[in-house]
N, C-alpha and C positions, 0 to 999 in steps of 0.2 A: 192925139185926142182919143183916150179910151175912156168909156165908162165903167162904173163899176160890176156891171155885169159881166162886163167883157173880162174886165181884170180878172174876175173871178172863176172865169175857164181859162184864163194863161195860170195860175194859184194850182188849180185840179191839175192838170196837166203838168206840172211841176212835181208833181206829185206823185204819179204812175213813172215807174222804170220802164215798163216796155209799153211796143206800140199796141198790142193787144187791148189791153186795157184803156188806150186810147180811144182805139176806136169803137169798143163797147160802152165808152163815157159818150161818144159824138152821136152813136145813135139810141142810147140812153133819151140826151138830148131831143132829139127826134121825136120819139115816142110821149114823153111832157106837153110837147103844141097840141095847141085845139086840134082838132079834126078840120081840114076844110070845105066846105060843105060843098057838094058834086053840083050844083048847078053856078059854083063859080071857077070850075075845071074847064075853062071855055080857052079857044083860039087866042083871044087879047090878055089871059092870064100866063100863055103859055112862055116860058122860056125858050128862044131858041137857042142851040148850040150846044143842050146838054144831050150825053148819052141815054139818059132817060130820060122820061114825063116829068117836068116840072114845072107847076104853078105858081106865079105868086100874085096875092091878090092885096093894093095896096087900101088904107081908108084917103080919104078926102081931107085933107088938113095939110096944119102950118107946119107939123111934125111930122115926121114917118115913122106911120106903122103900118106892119104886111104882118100875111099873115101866107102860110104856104103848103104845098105838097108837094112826094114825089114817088114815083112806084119803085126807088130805090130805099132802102132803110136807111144805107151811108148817105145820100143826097137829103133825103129829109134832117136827117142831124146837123148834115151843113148848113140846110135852111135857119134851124132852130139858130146856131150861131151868128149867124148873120143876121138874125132876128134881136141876140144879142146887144151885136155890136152898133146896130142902126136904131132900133125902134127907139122912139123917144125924142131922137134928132131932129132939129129943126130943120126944115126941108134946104134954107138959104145954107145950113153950114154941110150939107152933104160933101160939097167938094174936099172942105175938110179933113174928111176921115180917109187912108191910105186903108182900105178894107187889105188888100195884099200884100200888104206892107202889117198888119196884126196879123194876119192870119200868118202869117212866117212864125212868129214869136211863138206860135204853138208845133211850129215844125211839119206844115200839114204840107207843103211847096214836094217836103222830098218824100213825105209816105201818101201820095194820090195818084193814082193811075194817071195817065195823059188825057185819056176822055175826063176826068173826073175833074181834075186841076181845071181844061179848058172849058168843063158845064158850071165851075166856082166863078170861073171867069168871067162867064156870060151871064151869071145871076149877078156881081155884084155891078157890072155894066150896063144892067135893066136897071139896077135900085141909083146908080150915079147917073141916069139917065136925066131922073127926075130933078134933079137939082136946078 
């Protein structure tokens, strides 16, 4: 189950021959997200298990939307895509979506650090929480 936004960063990335440009597109990404406002950078927003600070802060609904930060510029872009591939979803179909199982299709498994792979891991383990 992808959506079309999601499709639409496997398309970009189809696109670029090296990882450079990849990862200038992921935190391109990044940099597009709202701002997340500093008084919802709190303990219960926090992700645990990443190398860096990251936030995410979800709304109240049938659907999921978050919105997020991180004091890494690659982490915030990963946000943005995970922002992608979930926002929109009805919270009952989260189980649904294989978030690590997309994220492969863009090849990000073998160009992420080990901290970085396991802070994607615990971001999208907070958002499959919710379901």
């Amino acid at each position: 189950m992808i959506n079309n936004d999601f499709q639409q960063i496997i398309d970009d990335f189809d696109f670029f021959d090296d990882w450079e440009d990849k990862y200038r597109y992921v935190i391109e990404e990044g940099k597009k997200m709202p701002v997340l406002d500093e008084s919802l950078k709190v303990d219960s927003n926090k992700v645990n298990g990443c190398a860096s600070q990251v936030w995410l802060h979800f709304s109240n609904s049938d659907k999921l939307y978050f919105d997020g930060d991180s004091d890494a510029i690659i982490v915030k872009g990963l946000i943005a895509l995970l922002r992608k591939l979930y926002n929109g979803t009805p919270i009952k179909d989260l189980k649904n979506i294989d978030a690590l199982e997309n994220l492969k299709k863009l090849g990000l498994d073998d160009h992420l650090s080990a901290q970085r792979s396991n802070g994607l891991k615990a971001m999208v383990e907070r958002i499959q929480s919710l379901g």
